[in-house]
N, C-alpha and C positions, 0 to 999 in steps of 0.2 A: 455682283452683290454676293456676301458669301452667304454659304446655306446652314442654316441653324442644324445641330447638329442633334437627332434625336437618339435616346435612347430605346434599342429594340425593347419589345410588350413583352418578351420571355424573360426579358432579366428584370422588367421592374415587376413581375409576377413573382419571381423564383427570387429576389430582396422581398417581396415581400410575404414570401413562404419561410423564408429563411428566421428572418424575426419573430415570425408566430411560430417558429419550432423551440426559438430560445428562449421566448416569453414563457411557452409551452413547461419547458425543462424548469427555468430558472425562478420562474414566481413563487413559487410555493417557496424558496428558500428565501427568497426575499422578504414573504409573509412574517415566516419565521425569525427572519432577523430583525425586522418592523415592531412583532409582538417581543422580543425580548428586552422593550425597551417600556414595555408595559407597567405601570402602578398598581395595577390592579391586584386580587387574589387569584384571579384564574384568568388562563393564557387565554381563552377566547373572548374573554370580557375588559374593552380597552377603556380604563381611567384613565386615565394621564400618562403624558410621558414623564422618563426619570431613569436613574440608572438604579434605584432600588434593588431592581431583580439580581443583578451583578452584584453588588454587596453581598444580598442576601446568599446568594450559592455559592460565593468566597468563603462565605460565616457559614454554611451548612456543613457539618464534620463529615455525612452521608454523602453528598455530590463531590467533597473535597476526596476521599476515599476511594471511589469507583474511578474517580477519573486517574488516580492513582495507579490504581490497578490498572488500567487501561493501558497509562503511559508506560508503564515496567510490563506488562506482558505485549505490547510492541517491540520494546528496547530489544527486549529477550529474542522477540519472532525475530529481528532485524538480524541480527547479531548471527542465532544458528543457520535462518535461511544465508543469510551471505555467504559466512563460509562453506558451506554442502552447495550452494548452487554457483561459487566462482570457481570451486576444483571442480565441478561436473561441466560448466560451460568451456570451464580452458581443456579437460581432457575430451569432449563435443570438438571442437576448433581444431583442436593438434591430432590427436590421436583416436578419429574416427576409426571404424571400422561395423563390422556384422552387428555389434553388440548396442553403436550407438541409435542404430535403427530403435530398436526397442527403447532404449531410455528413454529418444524422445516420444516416442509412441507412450511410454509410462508418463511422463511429464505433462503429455498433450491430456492423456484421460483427466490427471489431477487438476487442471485447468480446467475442462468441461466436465466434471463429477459432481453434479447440483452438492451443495452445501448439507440440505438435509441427509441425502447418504451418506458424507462422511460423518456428519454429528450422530448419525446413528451408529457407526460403525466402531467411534473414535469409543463412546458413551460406555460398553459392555470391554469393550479393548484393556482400558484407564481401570474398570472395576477390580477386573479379571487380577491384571498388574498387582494395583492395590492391595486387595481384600485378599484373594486366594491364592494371590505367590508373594503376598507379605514386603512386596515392595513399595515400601512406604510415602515416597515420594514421589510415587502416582497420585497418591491423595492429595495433593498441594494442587489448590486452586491454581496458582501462576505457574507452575510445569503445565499442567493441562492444556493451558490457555495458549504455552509458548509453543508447546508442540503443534496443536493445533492448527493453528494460525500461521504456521513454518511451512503446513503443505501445501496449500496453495503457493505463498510466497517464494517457497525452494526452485518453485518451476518456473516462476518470472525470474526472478534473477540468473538463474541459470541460460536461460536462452537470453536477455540483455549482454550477458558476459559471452557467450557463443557467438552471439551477432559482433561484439566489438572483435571478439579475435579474428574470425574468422575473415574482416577487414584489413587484417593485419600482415604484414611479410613477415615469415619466418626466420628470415636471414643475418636480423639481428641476432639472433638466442642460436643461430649455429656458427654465427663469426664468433661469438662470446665462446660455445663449446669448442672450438676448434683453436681458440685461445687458452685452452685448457682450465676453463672458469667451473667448478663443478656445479651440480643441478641447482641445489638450494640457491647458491648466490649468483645463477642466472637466471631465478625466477625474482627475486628481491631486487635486485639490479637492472633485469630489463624486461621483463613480462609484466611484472606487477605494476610500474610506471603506465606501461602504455594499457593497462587492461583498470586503471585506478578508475577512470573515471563511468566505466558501467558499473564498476562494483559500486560507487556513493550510491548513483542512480539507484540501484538495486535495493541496497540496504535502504531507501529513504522512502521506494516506494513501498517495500517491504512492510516498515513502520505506518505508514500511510493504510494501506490495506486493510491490518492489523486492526485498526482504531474504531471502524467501522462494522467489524462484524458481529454479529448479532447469533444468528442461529448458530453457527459452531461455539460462540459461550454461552448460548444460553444453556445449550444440553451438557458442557462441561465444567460451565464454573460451580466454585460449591459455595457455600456459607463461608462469609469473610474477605472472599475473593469476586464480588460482585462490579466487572466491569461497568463503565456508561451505559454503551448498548444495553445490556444487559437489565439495568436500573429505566431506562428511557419506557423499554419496552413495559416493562411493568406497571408504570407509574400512569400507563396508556387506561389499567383496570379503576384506576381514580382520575381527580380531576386532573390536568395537568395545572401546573402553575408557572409562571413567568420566568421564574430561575432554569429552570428546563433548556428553556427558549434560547434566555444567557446564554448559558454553560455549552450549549449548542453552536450556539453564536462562535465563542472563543475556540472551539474544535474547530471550526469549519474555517476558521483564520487559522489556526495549525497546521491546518493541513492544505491550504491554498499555498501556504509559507514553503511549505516542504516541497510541494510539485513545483514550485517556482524555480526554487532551488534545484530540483532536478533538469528541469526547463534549463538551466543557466552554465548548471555542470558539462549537459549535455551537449550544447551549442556551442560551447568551448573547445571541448573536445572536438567536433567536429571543424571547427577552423583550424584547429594546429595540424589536422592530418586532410584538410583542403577536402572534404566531403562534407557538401552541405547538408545530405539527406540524411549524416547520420543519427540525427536525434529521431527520425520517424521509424528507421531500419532498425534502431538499436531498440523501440518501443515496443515493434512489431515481430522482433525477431528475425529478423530478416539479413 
């Protein structure tokens, strides 16, 4: 007679520690997306279902705005962080040495530097610029914001891109040079292919990061340049309302959109060059 076969008490304890972690994380967003589908005038008070809310912060010029700003100072973070952190990651990869110690030591602090200290630091930086050396276009809200927002991001993609090269054989790009191919159209031709696909990752998480932060614009954006975050936060000193909730709703499908998308670039990549692990090595830097 065969013997039923049971499952050990550790793993239906640790499934079911596991679920109350993701219940834990994930409700409250849930909540949120629940109430965005509210009738009501205020996000905690549920009338009816409907998509009202989504019309209505389509139709608001204010939420239409911020979120505006949000998306171009992304764009922007995406764009300078990629290129300063795919030339720092490829010369990390190739042409280590005494000096790469310290960069990444500099990259590492930028990564753990709590947010507040840089929005402090950035805040009197930006004026300084500004006002007392008459450079004008420190005053632009969407400079601030793309700087900003670029230094955390410079340091993830940089080591994404470190991690995929350093994967990599070099003996493409010196067959190339010893075929007498010069630098530029050995990096176009055969670096930049196979280093493509940490760069998307980079610039999308980049953009992703971006969308979300809060206290570096709060302290730097100005009048006219008032990101989401930024607007979210504030709107916390009144009631909130259900459009909030929306418009919340539709970020947070953006940006699921976008890690998926990295998710997929990623995992690509790692089949064409037979390393399974490289979507987790190339996240972690590693």
């Amino acid at each position: 007679m065969a013997r039923k076969h049971r499952t050990p008490l550790g793993d239906v304890v640790l499934g079911i520690w596991g679920v109350a972690g993701l219940l834990f994380l994930f409700f409250p967003v849930l909540v949120i997306v629940a109430y965005s589908f509210n009738t009501g005038r205020q996000l905690q008070s549920w009338d009816g279902f409907g998509l009202d809310s989504y019309a209505n912060a389509f139709n608001n010029p204010t939420i239409v705005a911020t979120i505006q700003v949000s998306l171009m100072a992304a764009a922007g973070s995406a764009v300078v962080s990629t290129i300063l952190g795919s030339f720092a990651g490829v010369a990390l990869a190739r042409r280590g040495g005494r000096w790469a110690v310290w960069l990444v030591a500099l990259l590492g602090l930028a990564m753990v530097t709590p947010e507040i200290v840089n929005a402090v630091s950035l805040l009197p930086w930006f004026v300084t610029l500004g006002a007392d050396w008459g450079l004008s276009i420190f005053n632009l809200g969407q400079v601030r914001l793309v700087i900003a927002h670029s230094l955390f991001a410079c340091a993830v993609v940089t080591f994404i891109v470190r991690a995929r090269m350093a994967g990599l054989n070099e003996s493409l790009e010196e067959a190339a040079a010893d075929l007498g191919a010069p630098p530029v159209q050995r990096f176009w031709t055969i670096t930049f292919p196979l280093m493509r696909p940490a760069v998307i990752s980079g610039a999308l998480l980049s953009f992703t990061l971006s969308l979300d932060n809060t206290v570096l614009s709060s302290f730097v954006s100005v009048a006219g340049s008032t990101p989401w975050p930024v607007y979210v936060f504030a709107s916390l000193r009144s009631t909130l309302r259900p459009e909030i909730a929306a418009m919340s709703t539709v970020m947070l499908l953006l940006t699921l959109a976008v890690l998926a998308l990295v998710a997929i670039v990623l995992s690509r990549a790692s089949r064409k060059t037979g390393d399974g692990s490289g979507l987790a090595q190339t996240l972690a830097g590693g």
